[in-house]
N, C-alpha and C positions, 0 to 999 in steps of 0.2 A: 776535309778540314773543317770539323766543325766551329763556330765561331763562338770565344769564351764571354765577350760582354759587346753592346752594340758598338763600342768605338774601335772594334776587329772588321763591322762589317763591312763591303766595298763601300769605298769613298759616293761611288752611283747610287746608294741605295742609303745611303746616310741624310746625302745631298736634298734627296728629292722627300723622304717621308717621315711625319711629324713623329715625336720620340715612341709613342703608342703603338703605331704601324712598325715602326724599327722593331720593337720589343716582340709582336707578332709575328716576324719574318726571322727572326731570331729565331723562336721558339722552335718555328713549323722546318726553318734549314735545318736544324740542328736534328730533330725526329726523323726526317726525311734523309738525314747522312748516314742515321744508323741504320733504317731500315731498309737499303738498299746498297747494303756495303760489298754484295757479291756484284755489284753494277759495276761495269766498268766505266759508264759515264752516269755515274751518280751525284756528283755535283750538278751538271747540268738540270737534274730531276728533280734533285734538291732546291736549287733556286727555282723551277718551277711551281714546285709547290707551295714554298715559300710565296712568291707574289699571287699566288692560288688565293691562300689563308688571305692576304692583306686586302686581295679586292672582294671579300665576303663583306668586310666591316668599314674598306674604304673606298671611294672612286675619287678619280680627276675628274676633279674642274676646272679646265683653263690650266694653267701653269702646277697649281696645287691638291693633295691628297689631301681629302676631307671626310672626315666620318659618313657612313650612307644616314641616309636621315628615315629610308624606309625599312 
């Protein structure tokens, strides 16, 4: 189920990362649904890739998702 705008995506994943990070886990689920659509658990590969993508450009710090700064 790919996800059409960020306020489709889980409420967990909305909750926690600044609108940027959303828009990046957006992108990389939605690639990652298609191309593994003979998967049978390809959502789950999908959200991993998904927070793959987001921790390239973001990590935690303490409670919040913050840009990497290196």
């Amino acid at each position: 189920m790919p996800y059409q705008a960020i306020k489709d995506l889980p409420a967990s994943v909305r909750k926690v990362l600044p609108n940027h990070a959303q828009e990046i886990y957006l992108a990389a689920f939605n690639r990652a649904w298609h191309k593994f659509e003979a998967q049978v658990d390809r959502e789950m590969h999908a959200h991993r890739i998904a927070w793959g993508a987001v921790k390239k450009l973001y990590e935690k710090q303490d409670d919040r998702w913050v840009e990497r700064s290196d």
